[in-house]
C-alpha positions as CSV (number, residue, x, y, z in Angstrom):
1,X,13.1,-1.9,5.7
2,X,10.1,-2.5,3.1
3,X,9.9,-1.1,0.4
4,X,6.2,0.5,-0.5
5,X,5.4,1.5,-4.3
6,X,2.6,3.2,-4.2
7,X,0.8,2.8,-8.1
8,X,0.6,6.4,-9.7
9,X,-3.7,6.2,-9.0
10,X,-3.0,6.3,-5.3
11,X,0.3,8.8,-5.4
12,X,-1.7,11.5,-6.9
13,X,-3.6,12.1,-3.0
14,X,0.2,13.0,-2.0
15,X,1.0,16.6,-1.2
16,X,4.1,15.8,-3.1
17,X,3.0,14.0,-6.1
18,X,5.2,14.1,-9.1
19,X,5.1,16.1,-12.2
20,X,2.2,14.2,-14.6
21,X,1.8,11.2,-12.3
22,X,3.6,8.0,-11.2
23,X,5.0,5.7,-9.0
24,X,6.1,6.7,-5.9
25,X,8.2,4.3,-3.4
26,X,8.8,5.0,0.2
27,X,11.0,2.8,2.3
28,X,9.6,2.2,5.7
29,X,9.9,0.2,9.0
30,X,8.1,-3.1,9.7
31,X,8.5,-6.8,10.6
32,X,4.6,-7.0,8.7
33,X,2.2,-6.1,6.0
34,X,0.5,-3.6,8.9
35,X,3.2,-2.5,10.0
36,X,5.0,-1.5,7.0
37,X,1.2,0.3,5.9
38,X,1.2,1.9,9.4
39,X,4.6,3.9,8.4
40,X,2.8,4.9,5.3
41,X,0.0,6.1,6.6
42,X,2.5,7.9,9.6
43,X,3.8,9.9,6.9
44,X,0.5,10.2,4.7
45,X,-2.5,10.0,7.1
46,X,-4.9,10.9,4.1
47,X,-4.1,7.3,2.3
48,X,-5.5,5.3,4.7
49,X,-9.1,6.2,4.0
50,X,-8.2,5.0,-0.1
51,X,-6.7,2.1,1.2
52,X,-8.3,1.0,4.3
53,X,-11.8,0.2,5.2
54,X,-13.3,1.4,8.5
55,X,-12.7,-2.1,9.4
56,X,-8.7,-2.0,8.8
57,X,-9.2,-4.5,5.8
58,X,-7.5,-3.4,2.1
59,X,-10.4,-1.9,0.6
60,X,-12.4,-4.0,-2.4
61,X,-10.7,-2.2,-5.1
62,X,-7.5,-1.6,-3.8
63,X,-4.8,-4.7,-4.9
64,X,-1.8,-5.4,-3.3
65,X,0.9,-7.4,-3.6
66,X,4.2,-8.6,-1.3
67,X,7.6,-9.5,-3.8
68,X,5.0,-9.6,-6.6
69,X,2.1,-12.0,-4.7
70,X,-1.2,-10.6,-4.1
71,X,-2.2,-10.9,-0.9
72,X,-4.8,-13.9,-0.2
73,X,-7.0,-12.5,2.4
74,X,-7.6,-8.3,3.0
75,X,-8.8,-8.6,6.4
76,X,-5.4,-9.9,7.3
77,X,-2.3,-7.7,7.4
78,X,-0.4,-10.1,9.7
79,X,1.7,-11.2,6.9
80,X,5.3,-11.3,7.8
81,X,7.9,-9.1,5.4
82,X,10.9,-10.2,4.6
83,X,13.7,-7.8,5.3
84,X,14.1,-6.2,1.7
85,X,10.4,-7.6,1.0
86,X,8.8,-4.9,-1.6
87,X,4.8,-4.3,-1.2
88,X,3.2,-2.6,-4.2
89,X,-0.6,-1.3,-3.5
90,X,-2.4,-0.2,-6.7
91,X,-6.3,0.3,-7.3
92,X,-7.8,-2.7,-8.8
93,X,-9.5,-2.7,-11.7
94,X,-13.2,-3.6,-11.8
95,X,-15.8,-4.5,-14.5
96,X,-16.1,-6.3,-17.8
């Protein structure tokens, strides 16, 4: 099972967020990075449109990272999870 923190930004579209904000970890099925976003977004449908693209690619601001890595290429979600591997997706931040 992964591990999936999702960063308090995202956890607020939640119909269960938590009191003032934060974290929120699910554990979920799945041998990849897709497939361990897939049970997400089973169990929260209205994430995938923060954190997908039409496409299926992480969205430009959204950052995440597998056992503290980011993830070299958005468009591809065929990344293999370990078995206790831990993904965290946060917004990215943007500007200067």
């Amino acid at each position: 099972m992964a591990r999936v923190v999702l960063a308090s930004a995202l956890s607020r579209w939640l119909p269960q967020a938590p009191p003032g904000g934060g974290e929120v970890a699910l554990e979920v099925p799945g041998g990849s990075l897709a497939e361990a976003l897939e049970g997400v977004f089973a169990r929260h449908p209205t994430l995938r449109g923060y954190v997908l693209d039409e496409r299926g690619a992480v969205r430009h601001h959204v950052a995440v990272f597998v056992d503290g890595e980011a993830i070299r290429d958005k468009r591809d979600l065929g990344q293999v999870l370990g078995a206790n591997a831990e993904v965290y997706v946060m917004q990215a931040l943007s500007g200067g």
